[in-house]
C-alpha positions as CSV (number, residue, x, y, z in Angstrom):
1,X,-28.8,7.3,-30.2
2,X,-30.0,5.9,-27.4
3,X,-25.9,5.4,-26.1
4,X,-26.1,9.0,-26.8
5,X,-28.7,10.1,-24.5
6,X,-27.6,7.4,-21.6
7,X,-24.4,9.5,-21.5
8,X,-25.9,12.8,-21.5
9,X,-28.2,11.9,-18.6
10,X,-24.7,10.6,-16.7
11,X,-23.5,13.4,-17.1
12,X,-25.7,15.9,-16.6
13,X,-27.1,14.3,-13.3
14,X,-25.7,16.6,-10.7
15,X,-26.8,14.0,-7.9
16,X,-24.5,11.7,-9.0
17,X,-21.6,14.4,-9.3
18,X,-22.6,15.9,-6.6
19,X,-21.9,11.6,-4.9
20,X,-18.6,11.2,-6.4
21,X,-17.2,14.8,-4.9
22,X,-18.7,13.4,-1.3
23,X,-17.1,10.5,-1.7
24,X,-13.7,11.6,-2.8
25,X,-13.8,13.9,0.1
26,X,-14.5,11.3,2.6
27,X,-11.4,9.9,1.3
28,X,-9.3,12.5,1.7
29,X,-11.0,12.5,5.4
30,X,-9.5,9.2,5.8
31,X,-6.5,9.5,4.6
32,X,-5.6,13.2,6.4
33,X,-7.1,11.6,9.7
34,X,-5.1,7.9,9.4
35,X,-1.9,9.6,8.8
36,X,-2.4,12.3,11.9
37,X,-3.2,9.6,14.4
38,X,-0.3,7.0,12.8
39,X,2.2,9.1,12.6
40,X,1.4,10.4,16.2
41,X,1.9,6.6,16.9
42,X,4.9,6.6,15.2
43,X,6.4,9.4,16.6
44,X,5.7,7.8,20.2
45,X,7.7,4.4,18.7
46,X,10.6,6.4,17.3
47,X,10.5,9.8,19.2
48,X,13.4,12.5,17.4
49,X,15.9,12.0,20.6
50,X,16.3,9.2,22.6
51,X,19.1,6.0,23.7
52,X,20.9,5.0,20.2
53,X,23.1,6.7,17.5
54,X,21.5,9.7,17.0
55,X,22.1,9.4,13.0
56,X,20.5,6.1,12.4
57,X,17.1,7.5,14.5
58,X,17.3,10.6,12.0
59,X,17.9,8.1,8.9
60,X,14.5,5.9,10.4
61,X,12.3,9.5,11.2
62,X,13.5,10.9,7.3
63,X,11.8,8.1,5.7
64,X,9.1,7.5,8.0
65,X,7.8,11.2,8.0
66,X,8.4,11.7,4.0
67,X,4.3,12.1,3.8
68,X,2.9,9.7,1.6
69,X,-0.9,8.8,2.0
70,X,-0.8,5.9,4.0
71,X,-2.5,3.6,1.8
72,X,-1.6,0.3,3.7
73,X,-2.7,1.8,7.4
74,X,-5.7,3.4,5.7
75,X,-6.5,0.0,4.8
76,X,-6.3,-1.2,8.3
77,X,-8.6,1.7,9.7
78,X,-11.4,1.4,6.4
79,X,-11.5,-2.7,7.1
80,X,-11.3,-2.5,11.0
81,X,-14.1,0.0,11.4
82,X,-16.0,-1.7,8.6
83,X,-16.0,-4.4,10.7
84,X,-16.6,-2.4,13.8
85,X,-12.9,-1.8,15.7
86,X,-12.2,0.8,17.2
87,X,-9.7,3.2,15.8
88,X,-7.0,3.0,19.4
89,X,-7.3,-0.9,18.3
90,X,-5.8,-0.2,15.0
91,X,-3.5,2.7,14.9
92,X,-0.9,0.6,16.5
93,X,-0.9,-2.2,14.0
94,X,-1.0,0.2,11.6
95,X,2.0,2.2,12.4
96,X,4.0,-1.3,12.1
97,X,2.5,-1.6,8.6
98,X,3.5,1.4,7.7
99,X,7.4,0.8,9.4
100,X,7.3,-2.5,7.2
101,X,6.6,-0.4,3.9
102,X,9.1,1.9,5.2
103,X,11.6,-0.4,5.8
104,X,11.1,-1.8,2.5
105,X,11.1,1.3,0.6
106,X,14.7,2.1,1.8
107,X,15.8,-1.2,0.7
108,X,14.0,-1.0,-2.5
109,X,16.1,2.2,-3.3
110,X,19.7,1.0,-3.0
111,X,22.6,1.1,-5.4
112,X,22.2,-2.8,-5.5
113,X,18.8,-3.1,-5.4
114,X,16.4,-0.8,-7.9
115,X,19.1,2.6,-7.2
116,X,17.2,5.3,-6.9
117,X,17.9,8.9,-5.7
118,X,14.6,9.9,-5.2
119,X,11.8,9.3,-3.4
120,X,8.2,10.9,-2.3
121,X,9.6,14.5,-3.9
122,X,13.4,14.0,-1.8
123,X,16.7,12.2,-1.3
124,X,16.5,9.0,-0.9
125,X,17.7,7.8,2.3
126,X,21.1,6.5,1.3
127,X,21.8,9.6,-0.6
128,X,21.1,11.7,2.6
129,X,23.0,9.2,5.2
130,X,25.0,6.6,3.5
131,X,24.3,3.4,2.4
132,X,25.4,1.7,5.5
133,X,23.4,3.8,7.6
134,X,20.2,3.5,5.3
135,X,20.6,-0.3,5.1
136,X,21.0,-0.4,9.4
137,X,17.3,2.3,9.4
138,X,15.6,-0.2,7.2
139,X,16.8,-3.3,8.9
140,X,15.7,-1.6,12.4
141,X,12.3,-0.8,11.3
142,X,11.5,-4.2,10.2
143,X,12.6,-5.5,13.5
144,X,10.9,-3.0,15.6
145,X,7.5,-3.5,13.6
146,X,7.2,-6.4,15.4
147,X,8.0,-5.4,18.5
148,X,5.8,-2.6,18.6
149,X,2.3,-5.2,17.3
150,X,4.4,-7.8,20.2
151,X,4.0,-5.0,22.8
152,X,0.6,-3.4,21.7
153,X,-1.5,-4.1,25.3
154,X,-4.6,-3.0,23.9
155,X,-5.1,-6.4,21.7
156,X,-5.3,-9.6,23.1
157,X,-2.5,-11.7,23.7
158,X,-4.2,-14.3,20.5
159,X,-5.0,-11.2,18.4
160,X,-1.1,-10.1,18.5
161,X,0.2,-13.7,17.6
162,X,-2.2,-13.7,15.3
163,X,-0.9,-10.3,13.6
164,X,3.0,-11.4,14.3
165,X,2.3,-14.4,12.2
166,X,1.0,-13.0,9.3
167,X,3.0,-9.9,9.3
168,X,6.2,-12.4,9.7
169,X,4.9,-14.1,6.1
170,X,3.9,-10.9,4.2
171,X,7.5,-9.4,5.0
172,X,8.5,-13.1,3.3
173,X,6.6,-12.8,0.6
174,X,8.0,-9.1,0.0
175,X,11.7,-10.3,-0.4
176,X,10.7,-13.2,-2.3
177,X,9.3,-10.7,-4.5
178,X,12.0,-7.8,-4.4
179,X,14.5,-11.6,-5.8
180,X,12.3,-12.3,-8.3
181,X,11.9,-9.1,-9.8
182,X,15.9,-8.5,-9.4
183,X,15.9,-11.9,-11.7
184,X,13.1,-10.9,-14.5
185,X,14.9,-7.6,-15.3
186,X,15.2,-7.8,-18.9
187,X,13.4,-11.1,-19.5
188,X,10.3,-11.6,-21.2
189,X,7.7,-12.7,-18.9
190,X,4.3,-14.2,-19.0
191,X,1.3,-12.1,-17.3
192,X,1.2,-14.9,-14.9
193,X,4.9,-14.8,-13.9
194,X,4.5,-10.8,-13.8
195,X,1.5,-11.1,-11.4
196,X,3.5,-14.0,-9.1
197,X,6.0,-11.2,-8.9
198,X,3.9,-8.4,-7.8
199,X,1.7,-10.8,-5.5
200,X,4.8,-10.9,-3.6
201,X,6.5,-8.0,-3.8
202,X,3.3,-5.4,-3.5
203,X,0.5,-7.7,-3.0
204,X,1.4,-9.3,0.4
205,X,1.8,-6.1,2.8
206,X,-1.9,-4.8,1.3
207,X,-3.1,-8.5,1.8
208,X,-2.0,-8.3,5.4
209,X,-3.3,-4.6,5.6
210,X,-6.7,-5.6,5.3
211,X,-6.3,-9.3,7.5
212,X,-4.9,-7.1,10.2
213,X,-7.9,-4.7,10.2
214,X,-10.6,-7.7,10.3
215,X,-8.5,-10.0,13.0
216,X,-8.9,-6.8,14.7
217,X,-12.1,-6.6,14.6
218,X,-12.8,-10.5,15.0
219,X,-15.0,-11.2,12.0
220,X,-15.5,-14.6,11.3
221,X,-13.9,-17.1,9.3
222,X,-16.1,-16.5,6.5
223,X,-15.6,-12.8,6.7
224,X,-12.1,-13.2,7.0
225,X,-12.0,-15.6,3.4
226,X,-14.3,-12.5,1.6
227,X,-11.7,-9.7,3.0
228,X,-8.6,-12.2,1.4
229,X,-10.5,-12.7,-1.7
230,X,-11.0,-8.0,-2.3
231,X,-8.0,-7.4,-0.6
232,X,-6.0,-10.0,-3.6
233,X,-8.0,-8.2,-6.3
234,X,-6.7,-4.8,-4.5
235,X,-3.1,-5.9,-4.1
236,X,-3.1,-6.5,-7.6
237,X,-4.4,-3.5,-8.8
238,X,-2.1,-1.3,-6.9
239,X,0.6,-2.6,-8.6
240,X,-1.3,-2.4,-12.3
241,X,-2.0,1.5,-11.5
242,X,1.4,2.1,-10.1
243,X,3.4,0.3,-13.4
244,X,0.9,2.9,-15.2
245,X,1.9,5.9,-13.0
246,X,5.8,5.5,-14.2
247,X,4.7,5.5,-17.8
248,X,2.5,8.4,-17.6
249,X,3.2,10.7,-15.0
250,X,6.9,13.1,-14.8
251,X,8.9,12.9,-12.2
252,X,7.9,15.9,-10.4
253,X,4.3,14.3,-10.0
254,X,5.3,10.9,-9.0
255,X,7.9,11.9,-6.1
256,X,10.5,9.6,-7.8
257,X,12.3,9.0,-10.9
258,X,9.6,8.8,-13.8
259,X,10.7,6.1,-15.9
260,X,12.9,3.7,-14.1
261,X,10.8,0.6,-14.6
262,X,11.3,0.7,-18.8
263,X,14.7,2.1,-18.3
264,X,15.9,-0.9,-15.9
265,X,13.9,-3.5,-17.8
266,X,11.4,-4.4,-15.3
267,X,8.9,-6.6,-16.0
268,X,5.8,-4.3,-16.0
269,X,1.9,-4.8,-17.3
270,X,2.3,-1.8,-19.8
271,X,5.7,-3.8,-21.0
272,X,3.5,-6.6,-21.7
273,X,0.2,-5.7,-22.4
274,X,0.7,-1.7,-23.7
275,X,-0.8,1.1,-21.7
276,X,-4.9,0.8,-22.9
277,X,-4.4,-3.0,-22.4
278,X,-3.0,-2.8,-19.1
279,X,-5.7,-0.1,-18.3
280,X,-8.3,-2.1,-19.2
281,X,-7.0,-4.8,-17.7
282,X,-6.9,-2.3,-14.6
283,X,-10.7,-1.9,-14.8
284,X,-11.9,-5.7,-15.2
285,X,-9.7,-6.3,-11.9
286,X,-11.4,-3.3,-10.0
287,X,-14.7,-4.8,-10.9
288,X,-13.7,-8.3,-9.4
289,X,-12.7,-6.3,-6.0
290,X,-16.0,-4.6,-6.3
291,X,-17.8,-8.1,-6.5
292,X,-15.6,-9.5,-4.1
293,X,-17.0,-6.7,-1.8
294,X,-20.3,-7.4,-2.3
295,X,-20.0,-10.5,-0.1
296,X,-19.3,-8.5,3.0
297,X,-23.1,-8.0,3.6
298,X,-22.6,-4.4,5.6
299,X,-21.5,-1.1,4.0
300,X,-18.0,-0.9,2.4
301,X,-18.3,2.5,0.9
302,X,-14.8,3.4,2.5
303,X,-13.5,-0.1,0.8
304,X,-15.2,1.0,-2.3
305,X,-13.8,4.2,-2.0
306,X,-10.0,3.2,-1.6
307,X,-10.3,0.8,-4.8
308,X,-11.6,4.0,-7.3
309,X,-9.2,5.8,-5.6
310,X,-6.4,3.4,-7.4
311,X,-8.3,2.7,-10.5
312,X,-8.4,6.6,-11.5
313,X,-4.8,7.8,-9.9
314,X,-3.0,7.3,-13.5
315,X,-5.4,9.1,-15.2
């Protein structure tokens, strides 16, 4: 009974609705006002005309300006200004990000990779310009990610090393991952062997998200340790809420081909825990990014924010 009138009092208290719907708005703040300002950045880096074949630009700019919400440079921004960076400190960095996860995406979609024909609600890229061509945009993204953190005169010259470094070993750690997920299709797997997977494949780019946002800002070591430790649990849980997402949303709602993980015998969390296990599973590690937060001692109500954000986007 007294379960019974907890829940009632949840639910009927209109201040804490009245929270969530603030909250969820200042999220969709974040994410409208991240993507104006990086892909303003990005279309600076990779204007529509300019010296090059003309096709492979186009192939670069379809991908790059598919929409999307910018999760990984939203990151950057939430952890930088946490931390006190200003946002012409981070949009830069977080443009490459998002050319990274680009670049990565095209790759991702080949025929000889995970072949796919659609992706964020169109054509993939090697269905609109050839494989050849989408294989040479995804190669020159990668490449010119670097170049544009390598050329960013706004950070110091430590800051960009620093950034260069540990974007060169998160773009490792994503084709380590994209191999070992090519090699576990159809194979049982352990939840350990699943998660090695995904901390590679998914995991690293978010990890470096959030580095790249507190290098910016030049917390301290001890900062920098507590912003690894959430951004791990966060990494993680992406990947839990997007292997949920292909088993419960269509097509039309996901962008891409509902499905594709069961039908090409990926190894999934749902494929080895079922779908309340998994979400479950979902929840405990949202609360172990929640604690992880709590060591930041300032406000991460944006942080907070961008973890609910992935535990409820399945539902």
């Amino acid at each position: 009974m007294a379960v019974d009138n907890q829940k009632h009092r949840k639910i009927d208290n209109p201040n804490a609705i009245n929270d969530n719907h603030s909250r969820m708005s200042e999220l969709k703040d974040l994410f409208d006002e991240v993507s104006r300002q990086v892909n303003a950045e990005l279309d600076w880096l990779i204007p529509a005309h300019g010296s090059g074949p003309q096709n492979l630009r186009d192939a670069m700019r379809w991908s790059l300006f598919a929409g999307g919400k910018h999760f990984r440079p939203a990151l950057v921004f939430a952890v930088g200004r946490t931390f006190g960076a200003d946002d012409e400190q981070l949009v830069r960095t977080a443009a490459a990000i998002e050319m990274i996860h680009t670049y990565s995406l095209i790759h991702d979609d080949l025929p000889s990779m995970d072949d796919d024909d659609l992706r964020r609600g169109r054509e993939t890229c090697h269905k609109r310009f050839g494989e050849a061509t989408a294989i040479l945009a995804g190669d020159a993204l990668q490449v010119l990610s670097f170049q544009a953190i390598g050329e960013e005169e706004r950070l110091s010259e430590w800051k960009r090393i620093k950034l260069l470094s540990g974007l060169a070993r998160a773009a490792a750690k994503m084709v380590v991952g994209q191999q070992l997920d090519l090699e576990a299709e159809g194979k049982p797997l352990s939840l350990k062997e699943i998660e090695n997977i995904h901390t590679n494949k998914t995991g690293a780019l978010i990890e470096f998200s959030a580095y790249a946002g507190a290098v910016i800002a030049e917390v301290s070591d001890e900062k920098l340790t507590a912003v690894s430790e959430f951004a791990s649990k966060l990494g993680l849980l992406f990947q839990i809420t997007d292997d949920l997402l292909d088993r419960t949303q269509t097509t039309e709602q996901l962008g891409k081909t509902a499905g594709k993980d069961v039908a090409a015998g990926k190894a999934t969390y749902p494929g080895n825990l079922g779908i309340e296990e998994t979400r479950a599973f979902a929840r405990e590690i949202y609360d172990e990014a929640k604690s992880a937060l709590a060591k930041f001692d300032c406000s991460t109500r944006s942080l907070e924010d961008l973890s609910t954000f992935l535990l409820t986007r399945y539902s």
